[in-house]
N, C-alpha and C positions, 0 to 999 in steps of 0.2 A: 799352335794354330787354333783358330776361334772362328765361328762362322762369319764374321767380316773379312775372313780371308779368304774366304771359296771362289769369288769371281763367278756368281753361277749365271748363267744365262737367260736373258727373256727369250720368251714366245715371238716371232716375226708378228710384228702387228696386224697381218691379215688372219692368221691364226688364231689371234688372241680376240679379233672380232668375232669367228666363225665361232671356236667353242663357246665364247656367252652368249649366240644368238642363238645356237643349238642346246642351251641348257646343261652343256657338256659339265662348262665354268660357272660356278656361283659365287656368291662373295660369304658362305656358310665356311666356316674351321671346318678342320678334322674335328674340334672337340664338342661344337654344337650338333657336327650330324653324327658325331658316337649319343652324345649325352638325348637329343631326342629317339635316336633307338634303345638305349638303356632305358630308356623313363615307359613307352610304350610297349617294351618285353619284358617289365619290372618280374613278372608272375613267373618266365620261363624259370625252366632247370639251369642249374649251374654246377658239374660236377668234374673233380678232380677224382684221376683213377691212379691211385699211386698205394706202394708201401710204407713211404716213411712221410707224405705230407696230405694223405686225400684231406677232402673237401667236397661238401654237399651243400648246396643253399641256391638263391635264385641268382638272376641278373640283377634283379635291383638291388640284394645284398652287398652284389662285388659294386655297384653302382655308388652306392651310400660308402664303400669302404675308402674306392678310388677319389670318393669327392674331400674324404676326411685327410686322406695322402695330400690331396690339390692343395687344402689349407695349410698342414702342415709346410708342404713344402715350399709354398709361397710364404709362408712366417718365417723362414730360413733362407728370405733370401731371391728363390729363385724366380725368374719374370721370365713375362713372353720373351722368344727367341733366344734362352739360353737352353743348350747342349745339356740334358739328360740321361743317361745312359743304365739300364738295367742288365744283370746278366745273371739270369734266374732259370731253373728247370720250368715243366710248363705245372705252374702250378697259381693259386689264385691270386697271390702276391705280386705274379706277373703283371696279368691281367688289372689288376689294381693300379700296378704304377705305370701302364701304356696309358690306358684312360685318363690316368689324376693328369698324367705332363701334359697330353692334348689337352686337357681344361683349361689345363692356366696358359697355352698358346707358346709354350717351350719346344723345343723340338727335341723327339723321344729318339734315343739312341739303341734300339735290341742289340744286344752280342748273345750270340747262340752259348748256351751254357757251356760245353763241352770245351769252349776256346781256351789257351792254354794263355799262361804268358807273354809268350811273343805276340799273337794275334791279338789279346787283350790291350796291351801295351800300346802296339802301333795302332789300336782302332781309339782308345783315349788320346791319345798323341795329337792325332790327324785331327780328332773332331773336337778337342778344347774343351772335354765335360765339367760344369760345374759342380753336377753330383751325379752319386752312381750308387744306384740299390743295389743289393747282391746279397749273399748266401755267405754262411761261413764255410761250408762244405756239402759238395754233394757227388755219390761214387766217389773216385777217386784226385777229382778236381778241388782240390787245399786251395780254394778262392783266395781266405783273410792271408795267407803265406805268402799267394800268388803277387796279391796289391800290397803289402810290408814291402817288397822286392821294388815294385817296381813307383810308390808315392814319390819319392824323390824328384821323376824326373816330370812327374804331373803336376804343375805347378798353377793350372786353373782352378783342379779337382778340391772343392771344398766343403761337400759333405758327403759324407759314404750312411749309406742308410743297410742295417743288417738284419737278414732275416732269415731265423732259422729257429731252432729248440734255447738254444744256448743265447740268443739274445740276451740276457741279462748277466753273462757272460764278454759284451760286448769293446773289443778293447779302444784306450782310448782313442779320440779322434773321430769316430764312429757312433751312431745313434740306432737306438733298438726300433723295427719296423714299429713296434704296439708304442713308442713314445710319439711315433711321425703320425700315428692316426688316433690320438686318445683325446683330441681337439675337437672344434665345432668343423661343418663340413663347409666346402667351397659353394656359395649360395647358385654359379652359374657359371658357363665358362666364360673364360674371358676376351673380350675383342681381340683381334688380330687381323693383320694382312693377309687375306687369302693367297698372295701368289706371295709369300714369305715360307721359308724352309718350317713344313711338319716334321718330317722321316727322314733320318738316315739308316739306310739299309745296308751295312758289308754283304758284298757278295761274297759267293760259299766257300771261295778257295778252288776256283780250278788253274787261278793260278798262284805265287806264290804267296803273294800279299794280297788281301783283301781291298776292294775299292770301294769308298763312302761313295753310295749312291745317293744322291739329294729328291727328297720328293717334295714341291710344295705341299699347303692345305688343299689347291684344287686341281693337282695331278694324282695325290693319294686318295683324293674322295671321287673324281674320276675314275680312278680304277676301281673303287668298291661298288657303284652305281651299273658300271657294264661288267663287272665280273659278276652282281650279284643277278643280273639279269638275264644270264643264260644257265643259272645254276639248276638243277632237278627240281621238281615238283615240288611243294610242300608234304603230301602224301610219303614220301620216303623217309625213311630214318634216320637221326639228325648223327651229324659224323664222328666219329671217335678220331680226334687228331693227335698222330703222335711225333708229327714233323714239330721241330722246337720253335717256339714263339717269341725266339729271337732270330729267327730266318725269316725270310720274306711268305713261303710255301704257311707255315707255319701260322704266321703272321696276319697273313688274308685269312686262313681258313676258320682261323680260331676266334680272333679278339677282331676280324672289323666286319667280313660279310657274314656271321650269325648277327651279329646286332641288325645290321643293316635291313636284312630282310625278315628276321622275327623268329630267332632259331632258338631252340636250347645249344647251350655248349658242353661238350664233355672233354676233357683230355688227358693225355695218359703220358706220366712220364717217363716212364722207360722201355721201349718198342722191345717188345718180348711177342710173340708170335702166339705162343700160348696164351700168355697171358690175355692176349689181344683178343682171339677168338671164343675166351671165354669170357668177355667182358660183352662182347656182341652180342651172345643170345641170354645172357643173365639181365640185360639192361636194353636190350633192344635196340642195337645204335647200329651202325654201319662204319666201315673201316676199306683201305685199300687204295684212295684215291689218293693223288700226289703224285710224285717220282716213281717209276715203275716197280722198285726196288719193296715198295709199300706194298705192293699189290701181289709180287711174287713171295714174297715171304711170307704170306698169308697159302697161297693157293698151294705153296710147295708143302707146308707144314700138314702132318699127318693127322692132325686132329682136327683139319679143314675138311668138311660136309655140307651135306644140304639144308641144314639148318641154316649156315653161314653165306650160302650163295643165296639163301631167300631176303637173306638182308643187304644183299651186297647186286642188285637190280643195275643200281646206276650208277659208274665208275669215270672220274674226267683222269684221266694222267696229262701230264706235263713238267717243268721243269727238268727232264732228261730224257735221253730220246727211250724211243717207246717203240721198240722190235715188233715188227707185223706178227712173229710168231707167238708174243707176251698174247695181241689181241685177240689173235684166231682162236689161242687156250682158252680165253675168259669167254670168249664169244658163245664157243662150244657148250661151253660150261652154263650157258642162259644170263651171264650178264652182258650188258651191253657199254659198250668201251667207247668213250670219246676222247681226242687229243687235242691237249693244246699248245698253240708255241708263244713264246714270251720270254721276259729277262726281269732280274730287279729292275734293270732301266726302265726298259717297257712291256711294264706286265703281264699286257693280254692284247696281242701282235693279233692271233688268229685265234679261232675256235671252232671247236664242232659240238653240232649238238644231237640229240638223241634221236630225233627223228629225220634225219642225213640217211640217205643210203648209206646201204651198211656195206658197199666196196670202199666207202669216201671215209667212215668211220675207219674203216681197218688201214686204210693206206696214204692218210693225210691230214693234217692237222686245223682243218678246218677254212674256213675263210673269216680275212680280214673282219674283227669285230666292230660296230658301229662306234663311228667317229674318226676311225685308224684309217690310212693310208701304207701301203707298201709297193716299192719298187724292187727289181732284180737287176742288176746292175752288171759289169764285169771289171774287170781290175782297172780301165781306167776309168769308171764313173758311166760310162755310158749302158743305157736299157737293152736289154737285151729280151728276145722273144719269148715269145709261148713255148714252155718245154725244154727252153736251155735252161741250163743250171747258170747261177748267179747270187751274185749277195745279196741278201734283203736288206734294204732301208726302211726305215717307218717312219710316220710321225704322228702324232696322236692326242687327243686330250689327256691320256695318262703315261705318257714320257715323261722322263724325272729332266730334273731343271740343271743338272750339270756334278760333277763329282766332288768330291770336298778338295781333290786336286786339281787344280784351275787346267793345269799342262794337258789332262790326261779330257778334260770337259774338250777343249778345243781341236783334237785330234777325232772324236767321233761325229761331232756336227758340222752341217754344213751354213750357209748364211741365211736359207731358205725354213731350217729346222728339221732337216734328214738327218738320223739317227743312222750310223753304221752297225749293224747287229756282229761283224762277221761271220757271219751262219750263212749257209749257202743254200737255197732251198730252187725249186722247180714249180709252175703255176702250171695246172691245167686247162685246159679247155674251160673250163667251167667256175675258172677263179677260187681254184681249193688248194692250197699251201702245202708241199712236204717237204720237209727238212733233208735235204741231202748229208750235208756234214758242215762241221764246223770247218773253216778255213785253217786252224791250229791244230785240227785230227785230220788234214790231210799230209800220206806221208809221200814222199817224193823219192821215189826209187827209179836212179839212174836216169833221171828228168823226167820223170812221168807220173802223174798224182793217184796216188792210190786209196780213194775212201776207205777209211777206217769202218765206217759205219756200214758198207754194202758187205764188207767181209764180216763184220758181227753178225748179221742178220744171218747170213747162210752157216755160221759156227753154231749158234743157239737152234740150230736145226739137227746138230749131233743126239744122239742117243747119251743122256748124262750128262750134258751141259744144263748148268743152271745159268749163267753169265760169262760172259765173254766181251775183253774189251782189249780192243789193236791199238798197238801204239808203236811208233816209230824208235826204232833201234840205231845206231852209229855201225854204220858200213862203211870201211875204209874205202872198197871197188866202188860201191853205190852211189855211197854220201849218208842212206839209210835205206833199214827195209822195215819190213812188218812183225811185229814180233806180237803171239798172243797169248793173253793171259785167260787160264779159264778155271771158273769155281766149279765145283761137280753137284747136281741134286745129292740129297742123303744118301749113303750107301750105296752111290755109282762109282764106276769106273771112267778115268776121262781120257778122252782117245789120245796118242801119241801123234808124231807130227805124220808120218806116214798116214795116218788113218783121217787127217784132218786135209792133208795133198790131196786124197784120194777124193774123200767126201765133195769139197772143192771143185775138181777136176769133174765128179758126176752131177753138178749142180752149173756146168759150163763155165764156171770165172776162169780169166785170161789168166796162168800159167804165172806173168810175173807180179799180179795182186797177191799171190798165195802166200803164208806167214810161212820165213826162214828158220823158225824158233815159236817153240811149245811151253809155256810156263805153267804148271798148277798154282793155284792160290788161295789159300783157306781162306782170306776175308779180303774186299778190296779196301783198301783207304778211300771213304766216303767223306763229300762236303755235307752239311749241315741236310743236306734236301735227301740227299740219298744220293747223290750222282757221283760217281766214280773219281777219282783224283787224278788225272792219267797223265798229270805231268808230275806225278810221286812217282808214278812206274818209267815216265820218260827218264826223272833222274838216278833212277836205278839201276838203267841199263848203261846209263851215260858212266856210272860210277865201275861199275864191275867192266866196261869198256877200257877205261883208262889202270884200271890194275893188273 
């Protein structure tokens, strides 16, 4: 498959008028509005926090290195609107070949380094890469072994570009990163169709194949535009990212809204908690924000102090839901916690921002961001009121334009350009968004829907619980019930099911929401953001069911 087979979707024509008359849509690439914020942030910091690959130098360094890639890789070949694809730890090499492909008006393929195989395979499969930078190894991930396996059945894929110590080592077939950039640089980026495919973004795996999300040039620069414009103050300290920058979290934080708004960048490739906290106050950067999972790993770790809470002021979580009890801790603690809701699809649905009361901070994920539109819907399509629960639709100048599978694009849009999120959220009085549950985390015991999510919230209130996540079990009587898995803080004890009924029961929830089964769990299976894999736990129950 090749990007002439997506079928991807236009904009309804009155939408398409409303965002360029709003300034929403310009006729600028991704790689003109990267390449005039690289030229204008030339001076900032640019550091890698790693053991086996740092890196220290500015923006315009990585700037000059990604324009030398752009030439190279255009000498080899590659043009506007061919399928590029990277899969690199977050290191500067990354950073290098996201920029060089938006220059030359290609569309950049991230795969989250960690991807194995399988996920690697079917994400080149699906999106017809012509070439594909990568590593020959890093941790335990045998990259050059992984693609020997699977070149065969890649029959677009025509250059592999490798980058690592052993480069010169490179076997054949393959080209050394320092040969792809030892040329003259790409003097500018190159034209392109603004509403022509920039990003494809695989979503993180909550279910079991990944989906190419399609972003145009002026859906992905729409969302850096309104994402970077409710971000913290300049006065705060610029982020330590260690979500990977072949995910979408990642992706934004790292390589498009620092440029955009005039950041130094630092990022760290191996999320070590220690390590993390001691990179904050040696360097003075700030850490935590992202998936919630970012934010308690940090606060739970013993070597976490006031040092660290002077740097860590202003916290956005999103990409996985964000327990009232996460916010109240932080809250306590003197930082101040905003949520946001969003998807790879559409990135930034709602927001809240820092001077929001702080009931609306703690308990809802903000209001609809400028441009965005959102409805609450009920199963058969119709609006439903203020305070019922229902599905959100959106639409927005930064909705992605359809999925590299034409089947899967036409099943979530509607003819008007409504986005089905399956997320089920509740509006207030006051037009502030909270995420109820997802429609696929509700479990349905004996015909009656039981939020996953309202039972997390009051488990993460045990004494010893550090997480906790409910997921539907195979009930012969029921059909299914509730089954919960929970991780313990260090050196706690985690309550047995009796003590979790009980808890439960003193907390008021109705008798047949309460989980039938107690799981411990040393680690959860996490996608790429940090958010829990809980159809890995659905098929575990499903498997020990049938034995």
């Amino acid at each position: 498959m090749t990007p002439a087979d997506w079928q991807l979707r236009a904009a309804p024509a009155a939408l398409e008028r409303r965002y360029l008359a709003e300034g929403w849509w310009t006729d600028d690439s991704l790689g003109t509005l990267l390449s005039h914020g690289l030229t204008r942030g030339a001076a900032l910091d640019f550091r890698i926090h790693s053991d086996s690959r740092p890196w220290s130098g500015t923006l315009g360094d990585v700037h000059a290195l990604a324009r030398r890639l752009a030439a190279g890789l255009r000498a080899r070949g590659v043009a506007p609107g061919d399928a590029v694809a990277f899969q690199l730890p977050n290191w500067v090499e990354a950073a290098a070949t996201f920029w060089a492909v938006s220059f030359l008006g290609a569309v950049v393929v991230p795969i989250v380094h960690f991807y194995g195989p399988k996920e690697v395979g079917y994400i080149l499969r699906r999106t017809g890469e012509r070439a594909l930078v990568t590593a020959s190894r890093f941790g335990h991930v045998d990259y050059l072994a992984n693609l020997d396996a699977l070149r065969p059945d890649l029959p677009e894929l025509e250059l592999v570009v490798l980058v690592g110590d052993d480069e010169r080592d490179t076997p054949r077939g393959a080209i050394p990163f320092a040969d792809m950039v030892a040329g003259d640089a790409l003097d500018a980026p190159l034209p392109v169709d603004p509403s022509s495919p920039a990003l494809v973004a695989y979503t993180s795996g909550t279910t079991s194949d990944p989906k190419g999300v399609v972003h145009s040039h002026r859906t992905i620069a729409s969302e850096i535009r309104q994402l970077g414009a409710v971000q913290p103050g300049p006065n705060d300290p610029p982020p330590l990212v260690g979500a990977p920058v072949g995910h979408g979290i990642g992706m934004l934080a790292a390589l498009l809204i620092p440029v955009y708004r005039g950041q130094a960048i630092h990022l760290i490739d191996v999320w070590d908690p220690a390590v993390v906290l001691a990179t904050m106050v040696r360097d003075r950067v700030t850490a935590g924000s992202g998936a919630t999972f970012f934010l308690t790993s940090l606060l739970d770790h013993p070597d976490f102090g006031p040092e660290h809470r002077a740097l860590m002021r202003h916290i956005g979580l999103g990409g996985s839901p964000v327990p009232r009890a996460v916010a109240e801790r932080a809250t306590s603690l003197g930082i101040s916690i905003v949520r946001s809701y969003g998807s790879t699809e559409h990135p930034s649905i709602t927001g809240g921002r820092h001077d929001m009361p702080l009931e609306k901070r703690l308990s809802t994920d903000g209001r609809p961001l400028p441009g965005v539109e959102i409805r609450l819907v009920d199963d058969d399509g119709k609006d439903v009121g203020g305070g019922t629960p229902g599905e959100i639709i959106s639409r927005g100048p930064d909705c992605f334009v359809g999925y590299t599978d034409p089947a899967l694009t036409r099943t979530v849009f509607d003819a008007d350009g409504w986005y089905r999120t399956e997320d089920v959220g509740v509006l207030d009085d006051d037009g502030y968004l909270a995420i109820v549950d997802r429609k696929k985390d509700i479990i349905i015991r004996g015909g009656e829907n039981v939020s996953a999510l309202e039972v997390e919230e009051l488990l993460l209130r045990m004494p010893g619980v550090a997480e906790a996540a409910v997921v539907a079990a195979p009930d012969e009587r029921l059909g299914e019930h509730a089954c919960a898995f929970l991780r313990a803080l260090p050196g706690a004890n985690l309550p047995d099911l009796p003590a979790v009924r009980a808890h439960l029961d003193r907390a008021g929830l109705a008798r047949q929401k309460w989980p039938e089964d107690v799981r411990p769990i040393d680690e959860f299976p996490r996608t790429a953001s940090g958010k829990v894999q809980k159809f890995v736990l659905r098929e575990q129950l499903r498997l020990e069911n049938q034995s």
